[in-house]
PAKOLDREN-894072 format. One record per atom (N, C-alpha, C): x, y, z; residue in one letter; atom name. Coordinates in Angstrom, 1 decimal. Layout:
% PAKOLDREN-894072
+--------+--------+--------+----+----+
:      x :      y :      z : aa : at :
+--------+--------+--------+----+----+
:      X :      Y :      Z :  a : CA :
...
+--------+--------+--------+----+----+
//
This chain:
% PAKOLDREN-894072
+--------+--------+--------+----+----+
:      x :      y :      z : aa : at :
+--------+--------+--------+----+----+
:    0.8 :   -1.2 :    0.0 :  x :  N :
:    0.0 :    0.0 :    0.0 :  x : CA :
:    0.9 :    1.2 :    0.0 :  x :  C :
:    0.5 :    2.1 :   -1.0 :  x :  N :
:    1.3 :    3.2 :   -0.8 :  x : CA :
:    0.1 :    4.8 :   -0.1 :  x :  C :
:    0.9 :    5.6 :    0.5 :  x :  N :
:   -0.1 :    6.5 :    1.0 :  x : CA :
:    0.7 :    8.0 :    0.7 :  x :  C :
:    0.4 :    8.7 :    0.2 :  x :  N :
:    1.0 :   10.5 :   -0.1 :  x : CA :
:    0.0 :   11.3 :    1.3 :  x :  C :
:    0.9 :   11.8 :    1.5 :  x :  N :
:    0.6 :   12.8 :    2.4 :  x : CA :
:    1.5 :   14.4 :    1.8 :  x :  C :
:    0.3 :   14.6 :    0.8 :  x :  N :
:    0.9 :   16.4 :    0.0 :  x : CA :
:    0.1 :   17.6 :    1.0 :  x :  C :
:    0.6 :   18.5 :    0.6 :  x :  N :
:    0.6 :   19.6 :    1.7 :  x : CA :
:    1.3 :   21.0 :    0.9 :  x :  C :
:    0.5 :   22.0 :    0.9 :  x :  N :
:    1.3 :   23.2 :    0.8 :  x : CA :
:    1.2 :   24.0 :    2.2 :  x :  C :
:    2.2 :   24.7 :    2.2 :  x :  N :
:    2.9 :   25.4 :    3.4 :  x : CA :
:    3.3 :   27.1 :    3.1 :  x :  C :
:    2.7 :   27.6 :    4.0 :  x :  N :
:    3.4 :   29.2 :    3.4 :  x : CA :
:    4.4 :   29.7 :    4.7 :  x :  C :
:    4.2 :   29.0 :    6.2 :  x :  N :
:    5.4 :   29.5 :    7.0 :  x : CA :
:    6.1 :   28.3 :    7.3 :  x :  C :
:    6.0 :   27.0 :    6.8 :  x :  N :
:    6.0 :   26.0 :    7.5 :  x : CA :
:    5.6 :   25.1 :    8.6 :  x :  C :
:    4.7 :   25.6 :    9.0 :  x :  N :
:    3.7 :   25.0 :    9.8 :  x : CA :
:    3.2 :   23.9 :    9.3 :  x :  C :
:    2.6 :   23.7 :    8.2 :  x :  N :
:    1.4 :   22.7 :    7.6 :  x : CA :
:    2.5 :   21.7 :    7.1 :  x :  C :
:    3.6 :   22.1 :    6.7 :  x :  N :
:    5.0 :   21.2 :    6.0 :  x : CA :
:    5.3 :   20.5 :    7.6 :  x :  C :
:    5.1 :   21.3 :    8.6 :  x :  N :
:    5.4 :   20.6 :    9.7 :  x : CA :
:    4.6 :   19.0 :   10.4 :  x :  C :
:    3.2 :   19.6 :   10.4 :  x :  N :
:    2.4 :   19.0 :   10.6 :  x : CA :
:    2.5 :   17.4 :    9.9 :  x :  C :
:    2.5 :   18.1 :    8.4 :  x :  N :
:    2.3 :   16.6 :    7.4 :  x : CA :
:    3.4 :   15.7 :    7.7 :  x :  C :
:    4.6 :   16.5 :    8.2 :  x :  N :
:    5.9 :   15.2 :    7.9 :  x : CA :
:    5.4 :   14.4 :    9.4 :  x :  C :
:    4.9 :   15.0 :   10.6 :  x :  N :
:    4.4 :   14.2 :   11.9 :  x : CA :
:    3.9 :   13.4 :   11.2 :  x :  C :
:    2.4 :   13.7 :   10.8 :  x :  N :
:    1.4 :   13.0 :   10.3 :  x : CA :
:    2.0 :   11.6 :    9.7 :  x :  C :
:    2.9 :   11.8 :    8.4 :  x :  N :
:    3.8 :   11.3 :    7.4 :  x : CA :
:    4.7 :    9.9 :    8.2 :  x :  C :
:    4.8 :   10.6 :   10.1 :  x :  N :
:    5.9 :    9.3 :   10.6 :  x : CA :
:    5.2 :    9.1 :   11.4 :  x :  C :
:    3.9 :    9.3 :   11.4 :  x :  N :
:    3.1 :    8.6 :   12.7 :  x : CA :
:    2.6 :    7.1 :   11.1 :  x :  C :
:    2.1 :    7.1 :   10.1 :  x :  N :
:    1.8 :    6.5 :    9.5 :  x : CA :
:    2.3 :    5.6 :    9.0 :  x :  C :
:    3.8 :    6.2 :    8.6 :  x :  N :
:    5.1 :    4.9 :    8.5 :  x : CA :
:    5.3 :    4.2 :    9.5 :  x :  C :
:    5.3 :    4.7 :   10.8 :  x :  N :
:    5.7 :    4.3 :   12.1 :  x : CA :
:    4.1 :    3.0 :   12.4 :  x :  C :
:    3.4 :    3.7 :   12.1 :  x :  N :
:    2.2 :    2.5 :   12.3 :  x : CA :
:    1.8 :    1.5 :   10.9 :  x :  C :
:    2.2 :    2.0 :   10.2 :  x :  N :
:    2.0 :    1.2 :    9.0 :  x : CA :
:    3.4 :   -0.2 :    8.7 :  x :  C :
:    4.4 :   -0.1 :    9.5 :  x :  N :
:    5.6 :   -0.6 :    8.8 :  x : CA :
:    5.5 :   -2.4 :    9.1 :  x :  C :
:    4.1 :   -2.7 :    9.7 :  x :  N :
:    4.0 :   -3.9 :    9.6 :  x : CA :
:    2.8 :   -4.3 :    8.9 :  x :  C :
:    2.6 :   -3.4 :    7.7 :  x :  N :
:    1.5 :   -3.7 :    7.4 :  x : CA :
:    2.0 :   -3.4 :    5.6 :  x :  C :
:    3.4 :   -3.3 :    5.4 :  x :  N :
:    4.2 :   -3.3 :    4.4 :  x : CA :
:    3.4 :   -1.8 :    3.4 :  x :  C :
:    3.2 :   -0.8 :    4.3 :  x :  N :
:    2.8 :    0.4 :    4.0 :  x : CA :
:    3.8 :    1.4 :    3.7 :  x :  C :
:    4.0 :    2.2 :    2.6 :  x :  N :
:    5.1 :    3.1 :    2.1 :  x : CA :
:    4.6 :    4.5 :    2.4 :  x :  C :
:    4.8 :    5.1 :    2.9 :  x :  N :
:    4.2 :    7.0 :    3.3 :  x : CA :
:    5.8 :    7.9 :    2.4 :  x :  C :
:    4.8 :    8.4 :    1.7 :  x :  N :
:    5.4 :    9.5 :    0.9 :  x : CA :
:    5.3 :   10.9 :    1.7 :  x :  C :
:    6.0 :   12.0 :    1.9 :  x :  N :
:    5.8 :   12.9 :    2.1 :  x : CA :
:    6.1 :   13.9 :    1.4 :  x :  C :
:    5.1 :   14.6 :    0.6 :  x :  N :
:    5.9 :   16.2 :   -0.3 :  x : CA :
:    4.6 :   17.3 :   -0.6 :  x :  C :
:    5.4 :   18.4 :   -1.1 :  x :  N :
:    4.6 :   19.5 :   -1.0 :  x : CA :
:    3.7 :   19.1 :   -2.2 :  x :  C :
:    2.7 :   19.4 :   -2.5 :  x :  N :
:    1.8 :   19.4 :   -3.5 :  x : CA :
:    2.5 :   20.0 :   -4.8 :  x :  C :
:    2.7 :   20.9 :   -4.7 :  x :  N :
:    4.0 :   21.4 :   -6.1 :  x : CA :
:    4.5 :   20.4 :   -6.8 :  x :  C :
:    5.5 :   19.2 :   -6.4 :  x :  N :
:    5.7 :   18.0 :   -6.7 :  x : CA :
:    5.2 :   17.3 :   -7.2 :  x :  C :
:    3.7 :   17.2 :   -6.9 :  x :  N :
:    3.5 :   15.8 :   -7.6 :  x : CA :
:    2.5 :   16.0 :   -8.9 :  x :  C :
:    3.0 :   15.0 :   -9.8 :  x :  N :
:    2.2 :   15.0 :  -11.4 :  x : CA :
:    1.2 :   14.5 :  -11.1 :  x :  C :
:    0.6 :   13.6 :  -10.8 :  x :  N :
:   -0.4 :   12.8 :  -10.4 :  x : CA :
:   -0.3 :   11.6 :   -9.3 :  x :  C :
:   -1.7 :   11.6 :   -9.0 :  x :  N :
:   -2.1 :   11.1 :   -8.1 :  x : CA :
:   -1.8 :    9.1 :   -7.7 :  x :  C :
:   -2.5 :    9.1 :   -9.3 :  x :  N :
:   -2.4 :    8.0 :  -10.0 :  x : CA :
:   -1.2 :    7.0 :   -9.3 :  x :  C :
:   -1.4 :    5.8 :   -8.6 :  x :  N :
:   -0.6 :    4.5 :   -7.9 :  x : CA :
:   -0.8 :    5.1 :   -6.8 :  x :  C :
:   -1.1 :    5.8 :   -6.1 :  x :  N :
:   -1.2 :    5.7 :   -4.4 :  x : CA :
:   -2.6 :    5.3 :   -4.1 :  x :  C :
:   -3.1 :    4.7 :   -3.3 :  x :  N :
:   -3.8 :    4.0 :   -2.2 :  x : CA :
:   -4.6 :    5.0 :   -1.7 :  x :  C :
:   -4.0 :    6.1 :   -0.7 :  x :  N :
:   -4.6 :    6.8 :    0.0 :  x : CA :
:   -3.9 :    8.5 :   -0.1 :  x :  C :
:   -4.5 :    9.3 :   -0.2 :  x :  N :
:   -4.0 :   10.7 :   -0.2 :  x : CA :
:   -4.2 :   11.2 :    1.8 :  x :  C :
:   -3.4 :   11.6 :    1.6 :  x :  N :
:   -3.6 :   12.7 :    3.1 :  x : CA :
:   -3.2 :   14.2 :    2.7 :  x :  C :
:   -4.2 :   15.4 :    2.9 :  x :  N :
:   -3.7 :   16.3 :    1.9 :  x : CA :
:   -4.0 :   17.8 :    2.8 :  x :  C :
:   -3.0 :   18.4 :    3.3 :  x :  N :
:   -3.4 :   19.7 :    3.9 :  x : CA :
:   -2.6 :   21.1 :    3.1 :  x :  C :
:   -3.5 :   22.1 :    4.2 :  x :  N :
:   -3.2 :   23.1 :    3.5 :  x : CA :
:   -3.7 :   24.3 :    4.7 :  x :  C :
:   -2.6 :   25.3 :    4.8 :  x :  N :
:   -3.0 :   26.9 :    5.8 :  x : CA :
:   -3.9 :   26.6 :    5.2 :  x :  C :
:   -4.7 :   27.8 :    6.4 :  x :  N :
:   -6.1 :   29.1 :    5.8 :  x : CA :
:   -5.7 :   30.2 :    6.2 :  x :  C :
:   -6.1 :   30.8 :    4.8 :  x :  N :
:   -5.3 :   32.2 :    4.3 :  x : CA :
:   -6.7 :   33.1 :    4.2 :  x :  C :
:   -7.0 :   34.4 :    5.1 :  x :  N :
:   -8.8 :   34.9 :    4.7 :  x : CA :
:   -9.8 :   33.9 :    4.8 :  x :  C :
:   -9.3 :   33.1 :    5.8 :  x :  N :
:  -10.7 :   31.8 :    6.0 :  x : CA :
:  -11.4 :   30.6 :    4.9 :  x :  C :
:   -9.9 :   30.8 :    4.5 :  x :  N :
:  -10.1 :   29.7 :    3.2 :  x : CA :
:   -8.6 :   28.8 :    2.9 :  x :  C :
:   -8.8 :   28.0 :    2.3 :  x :  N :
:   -7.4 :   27.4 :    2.0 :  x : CA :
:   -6.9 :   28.2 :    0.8 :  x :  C :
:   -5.6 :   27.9 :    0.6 :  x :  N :
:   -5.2 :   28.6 :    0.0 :  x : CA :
:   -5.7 :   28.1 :   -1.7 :  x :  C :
:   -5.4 :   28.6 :   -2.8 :  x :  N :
:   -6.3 :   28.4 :   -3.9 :  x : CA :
:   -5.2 :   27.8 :   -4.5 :  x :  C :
:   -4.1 :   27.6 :   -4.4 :  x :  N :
:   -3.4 :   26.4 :   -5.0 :  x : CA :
:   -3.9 :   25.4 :   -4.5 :  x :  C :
:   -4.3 :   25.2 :   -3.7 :  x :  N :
:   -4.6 :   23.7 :   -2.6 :  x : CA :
:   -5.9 :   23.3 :   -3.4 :  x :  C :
:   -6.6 :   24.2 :   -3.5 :  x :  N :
:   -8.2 :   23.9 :   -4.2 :  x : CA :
:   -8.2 :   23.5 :   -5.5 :  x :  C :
:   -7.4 :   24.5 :   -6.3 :  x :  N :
:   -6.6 :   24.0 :   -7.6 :  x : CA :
:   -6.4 :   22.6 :   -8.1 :  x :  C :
:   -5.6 :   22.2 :   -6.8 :  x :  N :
:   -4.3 :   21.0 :   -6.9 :  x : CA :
:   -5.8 :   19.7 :   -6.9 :  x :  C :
:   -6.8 :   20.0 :   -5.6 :  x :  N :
:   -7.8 :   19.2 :   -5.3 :  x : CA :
:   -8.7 :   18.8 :   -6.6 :  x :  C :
:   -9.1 :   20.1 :   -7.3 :  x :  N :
:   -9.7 :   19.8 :   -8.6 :  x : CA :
:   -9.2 :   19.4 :   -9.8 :  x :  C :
:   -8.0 :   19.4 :  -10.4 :  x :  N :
:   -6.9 :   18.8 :  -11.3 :  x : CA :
:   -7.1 :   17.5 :  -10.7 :  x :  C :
:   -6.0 :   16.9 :   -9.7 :  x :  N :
:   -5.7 :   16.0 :  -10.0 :  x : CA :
:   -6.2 :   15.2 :   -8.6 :  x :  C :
:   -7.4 :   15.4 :   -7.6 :  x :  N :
:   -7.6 :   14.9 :   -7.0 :  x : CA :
:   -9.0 :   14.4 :   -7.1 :  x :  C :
:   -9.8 :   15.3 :   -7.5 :  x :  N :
:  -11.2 :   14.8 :   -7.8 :  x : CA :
:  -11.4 :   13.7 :   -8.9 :  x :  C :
:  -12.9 :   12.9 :   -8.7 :  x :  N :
:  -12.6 :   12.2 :   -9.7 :  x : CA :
:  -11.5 :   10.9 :   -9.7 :  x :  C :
:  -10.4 :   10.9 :   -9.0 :  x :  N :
:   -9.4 :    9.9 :   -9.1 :  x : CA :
:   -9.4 :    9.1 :   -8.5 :  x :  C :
:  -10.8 :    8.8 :   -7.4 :  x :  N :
:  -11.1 :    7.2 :   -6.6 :  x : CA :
:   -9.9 :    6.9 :   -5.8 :  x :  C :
:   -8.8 :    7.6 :   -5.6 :  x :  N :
:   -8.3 :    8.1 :   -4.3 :  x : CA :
:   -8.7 :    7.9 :   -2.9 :  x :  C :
:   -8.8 :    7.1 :   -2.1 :  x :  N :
:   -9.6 :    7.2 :   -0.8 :  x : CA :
:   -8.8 :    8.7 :   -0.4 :  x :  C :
:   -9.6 :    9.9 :    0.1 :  x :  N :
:   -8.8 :   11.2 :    0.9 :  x : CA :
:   -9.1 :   11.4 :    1.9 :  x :  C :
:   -7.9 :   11.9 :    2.2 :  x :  N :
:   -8.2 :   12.3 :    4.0 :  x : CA :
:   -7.9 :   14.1 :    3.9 :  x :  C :
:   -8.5 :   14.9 :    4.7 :  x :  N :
:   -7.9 :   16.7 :    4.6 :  x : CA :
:   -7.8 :   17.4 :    5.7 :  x :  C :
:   -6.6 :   18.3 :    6.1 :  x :  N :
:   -6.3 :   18.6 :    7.3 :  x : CA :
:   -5.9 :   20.1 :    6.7 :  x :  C :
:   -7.0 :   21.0 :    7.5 :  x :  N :
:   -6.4 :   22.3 :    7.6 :  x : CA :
:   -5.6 :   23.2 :    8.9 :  x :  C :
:   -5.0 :   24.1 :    8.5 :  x :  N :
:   -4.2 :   24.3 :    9.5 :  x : CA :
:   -4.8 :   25.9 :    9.8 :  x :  C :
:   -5.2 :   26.5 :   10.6 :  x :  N :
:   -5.4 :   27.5 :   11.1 :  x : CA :
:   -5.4 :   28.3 :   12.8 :  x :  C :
:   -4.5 :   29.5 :   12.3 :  x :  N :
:   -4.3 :   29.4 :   14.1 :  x : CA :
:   -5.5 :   30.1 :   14.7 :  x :  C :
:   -6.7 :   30.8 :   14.0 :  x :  N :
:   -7.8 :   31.7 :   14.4 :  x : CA :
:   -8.6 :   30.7 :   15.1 :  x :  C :
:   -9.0 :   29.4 :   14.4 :  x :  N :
:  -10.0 :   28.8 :   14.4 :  x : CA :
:   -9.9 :   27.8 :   15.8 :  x :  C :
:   -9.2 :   28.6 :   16.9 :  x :  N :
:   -9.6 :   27.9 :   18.0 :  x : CA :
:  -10.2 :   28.7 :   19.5 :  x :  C :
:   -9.8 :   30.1 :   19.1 :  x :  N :
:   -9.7 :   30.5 :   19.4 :  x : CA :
:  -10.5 :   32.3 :   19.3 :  x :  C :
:  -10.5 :   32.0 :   17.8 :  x :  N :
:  -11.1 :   33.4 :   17.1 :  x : CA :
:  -12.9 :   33.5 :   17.2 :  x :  C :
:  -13.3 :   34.6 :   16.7 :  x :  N :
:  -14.5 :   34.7 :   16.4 :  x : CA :
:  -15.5 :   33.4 :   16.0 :  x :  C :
:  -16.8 :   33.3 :   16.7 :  x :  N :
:  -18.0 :   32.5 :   15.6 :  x : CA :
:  -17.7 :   32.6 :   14.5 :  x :  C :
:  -17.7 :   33.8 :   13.9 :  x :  N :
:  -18.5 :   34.1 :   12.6 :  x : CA :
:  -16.8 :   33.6 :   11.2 :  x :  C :
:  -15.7 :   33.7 :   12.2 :  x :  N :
:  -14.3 :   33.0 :   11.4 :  x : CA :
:  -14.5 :   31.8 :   11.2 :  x :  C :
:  -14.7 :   30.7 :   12.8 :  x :  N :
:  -15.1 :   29.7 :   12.6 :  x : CA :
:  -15.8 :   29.2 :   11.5 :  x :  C :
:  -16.9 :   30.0 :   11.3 :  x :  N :
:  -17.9 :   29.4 :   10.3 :  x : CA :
:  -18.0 :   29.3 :    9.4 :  x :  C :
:  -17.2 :   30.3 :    8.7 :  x :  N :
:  -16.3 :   30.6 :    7.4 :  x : CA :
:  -15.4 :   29.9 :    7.2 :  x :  C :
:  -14.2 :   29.3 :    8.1 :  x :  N :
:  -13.3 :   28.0 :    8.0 :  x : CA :
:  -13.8 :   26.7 :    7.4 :  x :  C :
:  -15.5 :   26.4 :    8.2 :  x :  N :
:  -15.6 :   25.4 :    8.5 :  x : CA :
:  -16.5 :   25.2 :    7.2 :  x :  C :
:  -17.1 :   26.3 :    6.4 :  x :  N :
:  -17.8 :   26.2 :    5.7 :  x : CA :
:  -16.9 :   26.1 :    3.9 :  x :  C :
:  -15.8 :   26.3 :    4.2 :  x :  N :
:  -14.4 :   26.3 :    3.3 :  x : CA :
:  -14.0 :   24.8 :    3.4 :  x :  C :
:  -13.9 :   24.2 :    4.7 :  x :  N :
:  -13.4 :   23.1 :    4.6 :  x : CA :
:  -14.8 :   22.3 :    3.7 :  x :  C :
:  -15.8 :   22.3 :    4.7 :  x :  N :
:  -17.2 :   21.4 :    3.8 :  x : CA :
:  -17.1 :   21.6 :    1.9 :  x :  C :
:  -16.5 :   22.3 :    1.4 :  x :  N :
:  -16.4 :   22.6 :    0.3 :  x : CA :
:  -15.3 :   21.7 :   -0.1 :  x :  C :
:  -14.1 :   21.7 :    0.2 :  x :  N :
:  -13.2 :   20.9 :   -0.4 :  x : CA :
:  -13.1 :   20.0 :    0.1 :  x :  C :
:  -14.1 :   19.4 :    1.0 :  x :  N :
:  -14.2 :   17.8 :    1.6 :  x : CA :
:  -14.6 :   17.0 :    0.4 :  x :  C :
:  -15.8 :   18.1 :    0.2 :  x :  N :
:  -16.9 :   17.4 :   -0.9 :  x : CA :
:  -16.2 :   17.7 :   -2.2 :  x :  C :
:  -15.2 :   18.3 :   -2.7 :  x :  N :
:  -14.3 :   18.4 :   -4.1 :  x : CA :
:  -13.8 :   16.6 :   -3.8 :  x :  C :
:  -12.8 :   16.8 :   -2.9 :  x :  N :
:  -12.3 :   15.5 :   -2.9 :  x : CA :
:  -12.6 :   14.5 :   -2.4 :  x :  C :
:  -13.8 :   14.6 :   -1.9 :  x :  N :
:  -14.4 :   13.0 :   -1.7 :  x : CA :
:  -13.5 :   12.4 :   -0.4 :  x :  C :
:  -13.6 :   13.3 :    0.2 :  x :  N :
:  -12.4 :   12.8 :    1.5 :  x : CA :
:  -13.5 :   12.4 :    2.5 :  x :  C :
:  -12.6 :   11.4 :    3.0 :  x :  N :
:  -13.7 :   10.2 :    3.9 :  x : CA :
:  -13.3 :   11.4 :    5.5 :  x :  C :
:  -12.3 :   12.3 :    5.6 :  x :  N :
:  -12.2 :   12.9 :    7.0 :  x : CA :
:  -11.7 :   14.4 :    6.9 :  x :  C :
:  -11.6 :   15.0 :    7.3 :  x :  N :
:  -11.5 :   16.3 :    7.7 :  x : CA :
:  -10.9 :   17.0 :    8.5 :  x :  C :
:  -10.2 :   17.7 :    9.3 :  x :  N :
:   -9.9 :   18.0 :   10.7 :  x : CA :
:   -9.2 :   19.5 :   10.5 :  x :  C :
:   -9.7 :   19.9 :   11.5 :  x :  N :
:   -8.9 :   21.6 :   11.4 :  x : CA :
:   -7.9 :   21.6 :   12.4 :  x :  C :
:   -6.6 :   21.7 :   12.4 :  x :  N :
:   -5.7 :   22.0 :   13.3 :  x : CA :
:   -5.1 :   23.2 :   13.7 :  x :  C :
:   -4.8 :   23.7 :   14.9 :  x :  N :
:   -4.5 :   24.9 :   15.1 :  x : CA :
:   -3.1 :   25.5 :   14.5 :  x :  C :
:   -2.8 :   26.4 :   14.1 :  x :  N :
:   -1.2 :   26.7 :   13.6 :  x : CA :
:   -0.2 :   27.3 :   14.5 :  x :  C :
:    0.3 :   28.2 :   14.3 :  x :  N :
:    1.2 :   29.3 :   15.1 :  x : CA :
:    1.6 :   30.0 :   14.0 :  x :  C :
:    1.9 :   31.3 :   14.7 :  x :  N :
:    2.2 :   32.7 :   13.7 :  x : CA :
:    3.8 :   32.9 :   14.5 :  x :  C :
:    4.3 :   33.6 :   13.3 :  x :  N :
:    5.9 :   34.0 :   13.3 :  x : CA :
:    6.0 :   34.8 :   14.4 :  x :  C :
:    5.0 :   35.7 :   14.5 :  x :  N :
:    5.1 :   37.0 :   15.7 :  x : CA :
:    3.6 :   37.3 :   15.9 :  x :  C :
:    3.7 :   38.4 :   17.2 :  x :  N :
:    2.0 :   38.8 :   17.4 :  x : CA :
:    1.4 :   39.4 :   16.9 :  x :  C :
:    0.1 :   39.0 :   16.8 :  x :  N :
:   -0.8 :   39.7 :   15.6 :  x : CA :
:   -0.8 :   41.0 :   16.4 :  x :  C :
:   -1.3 :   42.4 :   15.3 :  x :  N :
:   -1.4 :   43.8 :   15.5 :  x : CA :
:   -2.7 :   43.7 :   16.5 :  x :  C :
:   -2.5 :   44.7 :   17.3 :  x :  N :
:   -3.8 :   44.7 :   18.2 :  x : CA :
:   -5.0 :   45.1 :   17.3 :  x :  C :
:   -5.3 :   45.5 :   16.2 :  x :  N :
:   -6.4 :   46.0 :   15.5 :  x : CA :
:   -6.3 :   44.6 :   14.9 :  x :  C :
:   -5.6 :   43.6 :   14.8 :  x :  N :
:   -5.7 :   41.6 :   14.2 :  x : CA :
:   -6.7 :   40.9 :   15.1 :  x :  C :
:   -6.1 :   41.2 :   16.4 :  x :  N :
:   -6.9 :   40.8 :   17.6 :  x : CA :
:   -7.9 :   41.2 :   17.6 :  x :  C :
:   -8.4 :   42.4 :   18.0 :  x :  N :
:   -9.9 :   43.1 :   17.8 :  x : CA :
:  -10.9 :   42.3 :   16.8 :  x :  C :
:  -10.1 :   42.6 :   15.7 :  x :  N :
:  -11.0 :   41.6 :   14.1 :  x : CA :
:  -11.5 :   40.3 :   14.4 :  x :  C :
:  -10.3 :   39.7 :   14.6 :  x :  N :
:  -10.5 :   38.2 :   14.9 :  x : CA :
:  -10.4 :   37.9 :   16.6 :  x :  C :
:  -11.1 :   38.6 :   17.0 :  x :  N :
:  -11.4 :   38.2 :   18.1 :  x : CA :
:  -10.2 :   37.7 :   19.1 :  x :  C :
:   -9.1 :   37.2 :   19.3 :  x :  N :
:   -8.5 :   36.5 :   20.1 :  x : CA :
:   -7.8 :   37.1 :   21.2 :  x :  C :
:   -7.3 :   36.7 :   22.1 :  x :  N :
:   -6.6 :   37.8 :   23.4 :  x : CA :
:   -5.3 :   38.0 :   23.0 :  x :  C :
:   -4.9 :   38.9 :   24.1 :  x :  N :
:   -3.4 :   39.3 :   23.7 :  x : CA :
:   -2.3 :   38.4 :   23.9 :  x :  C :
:   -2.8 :   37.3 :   25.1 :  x :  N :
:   -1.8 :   36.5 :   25.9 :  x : CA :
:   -1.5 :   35.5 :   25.2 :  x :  C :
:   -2.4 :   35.2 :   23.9 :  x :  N :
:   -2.4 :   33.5 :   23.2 :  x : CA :
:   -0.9 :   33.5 :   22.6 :  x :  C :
:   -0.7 :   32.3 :   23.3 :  x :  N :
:    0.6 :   31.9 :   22.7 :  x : CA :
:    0.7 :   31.8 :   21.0 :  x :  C :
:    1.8 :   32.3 :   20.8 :  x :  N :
:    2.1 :   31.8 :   19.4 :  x : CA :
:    2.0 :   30.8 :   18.0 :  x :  C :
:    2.3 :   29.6 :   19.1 :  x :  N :
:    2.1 :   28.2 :   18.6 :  x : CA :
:    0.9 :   27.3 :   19.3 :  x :  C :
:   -0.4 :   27.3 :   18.5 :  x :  N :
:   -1.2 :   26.7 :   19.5 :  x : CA :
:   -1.7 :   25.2 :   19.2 :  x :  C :
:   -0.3 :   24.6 :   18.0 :  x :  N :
:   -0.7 :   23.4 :   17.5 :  x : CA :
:   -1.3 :   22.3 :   18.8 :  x :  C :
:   -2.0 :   21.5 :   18.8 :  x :  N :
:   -1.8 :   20.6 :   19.2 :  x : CA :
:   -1.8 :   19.3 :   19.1 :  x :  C :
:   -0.6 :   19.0 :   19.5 :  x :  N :
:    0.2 :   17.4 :   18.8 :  x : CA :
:   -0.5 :   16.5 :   19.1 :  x :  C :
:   -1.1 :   16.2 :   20.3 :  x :  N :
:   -1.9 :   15.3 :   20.7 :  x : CA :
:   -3.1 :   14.8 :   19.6 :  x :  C :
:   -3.8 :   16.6 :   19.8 :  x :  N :
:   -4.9 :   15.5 :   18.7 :  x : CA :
:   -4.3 :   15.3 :   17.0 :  x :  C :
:   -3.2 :   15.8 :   16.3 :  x :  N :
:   -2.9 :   15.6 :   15.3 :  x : CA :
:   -2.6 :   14.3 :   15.1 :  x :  C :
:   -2.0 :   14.1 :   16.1 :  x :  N :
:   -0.9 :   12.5 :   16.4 :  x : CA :
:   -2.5 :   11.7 :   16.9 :  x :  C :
:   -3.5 :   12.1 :   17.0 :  x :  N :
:   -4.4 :   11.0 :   17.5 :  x : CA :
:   -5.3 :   10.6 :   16.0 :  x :  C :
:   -5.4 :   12.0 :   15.4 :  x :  N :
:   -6.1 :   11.6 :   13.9 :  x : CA :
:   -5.3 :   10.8 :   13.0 :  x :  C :
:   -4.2 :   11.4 :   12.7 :  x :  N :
:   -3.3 :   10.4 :   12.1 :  x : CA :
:   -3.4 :    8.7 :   12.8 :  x :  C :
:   -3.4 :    8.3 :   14.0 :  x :  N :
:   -3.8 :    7.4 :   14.4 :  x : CA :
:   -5.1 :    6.5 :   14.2 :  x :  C :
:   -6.0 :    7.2 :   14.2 :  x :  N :
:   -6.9 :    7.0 :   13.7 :  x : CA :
:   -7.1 :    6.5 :   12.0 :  x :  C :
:   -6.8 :    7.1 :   11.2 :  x :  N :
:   -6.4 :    7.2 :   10.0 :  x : CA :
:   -5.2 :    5.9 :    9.8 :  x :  C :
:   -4.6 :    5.7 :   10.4 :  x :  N :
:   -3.8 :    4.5 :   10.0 :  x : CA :
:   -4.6 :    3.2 :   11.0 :  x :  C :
:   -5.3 :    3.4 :   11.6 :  x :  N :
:   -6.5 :    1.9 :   12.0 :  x : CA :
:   -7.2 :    1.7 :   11.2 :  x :  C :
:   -7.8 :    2.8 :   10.3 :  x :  N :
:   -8.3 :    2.4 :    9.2 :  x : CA :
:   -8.0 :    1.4 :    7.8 :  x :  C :
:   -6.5 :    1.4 :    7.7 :  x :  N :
:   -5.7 :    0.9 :    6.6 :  x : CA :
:   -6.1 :   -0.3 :    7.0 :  x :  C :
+--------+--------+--------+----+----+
//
């Protein structure tokens, strides 16, 4: 079984995320004679011989980025691909209702592009702190730490996601 785990990344966060993802799956897959690929979406020609996609992407204005939607409608729709999709956003745990809903109503969109059997929003981290008129907008406090991934549940979906195989 082979499995791609593509991803685009604009600070490296989401490039972070995938390669965990990438060795939690080899790491559980390696007695089940499973191959985990890991690369940016840029890379790959097609989809075509993998098994399973695992496929993330930031949210940029409450959306993924439009390479990622791009990439999903080329070469991922349509391709009977089992998919899995993981967005990475650091607002959406913390930010406004009305962000949330727009994240979540972005992801329901490219769930349903690519026929992905799962979904999951993960939190990100930012380079530095947002402008106090960032905060106000999106709602969040001053104190929130930078990095508000958390590994646990990433490392528990990916888990999840390889009991499935």
């Amino acid at each position: 079984m082979k499995i791609l785990v593509a991803y685009i990344s604009k600070t490296g966060t989401t490039e972070e995320i995938a390669r965990r993802i990438g060795e939690i799956l080899g790491a559980k897959g390696a007695e089940k004679n499973i191959d985990v690929e890991v690369a940016p979406i840029d890379g790959i020609g097609s989809v075509r011989g993998y098994d399973r996609l695992i496929l993330g992407s930031p949210v940029n204005g409450m959306k993924v980025l439009p390479q990622f939607k791009e990439f999903l409608g080329a070469k991922v729709a349509g391709s009977n691909v089992p998919a899995d999709i993981f967005i990475v956003s650091y607002l959406f745990e913390r930010g406004r209702k009305v962000w949330k809903k727009a994240i979540r109503k972005d992801l329901e969109k490219i769930r349903t592009l690519a026929g992905a059997s799962s979904a999951e929003i993960f939190a990100g981290r930012l380079p530095g702190p947002l402008p106090a008129f960032a905060r106000f907008i999106f709602g969040t406090p001053k104190d929130l730490p930078l990095d508000m991934r958390d590994w646990g549940k990433i490392e528990a979906w990916a888990e999840g996601i390889a009991e499935r195989m």
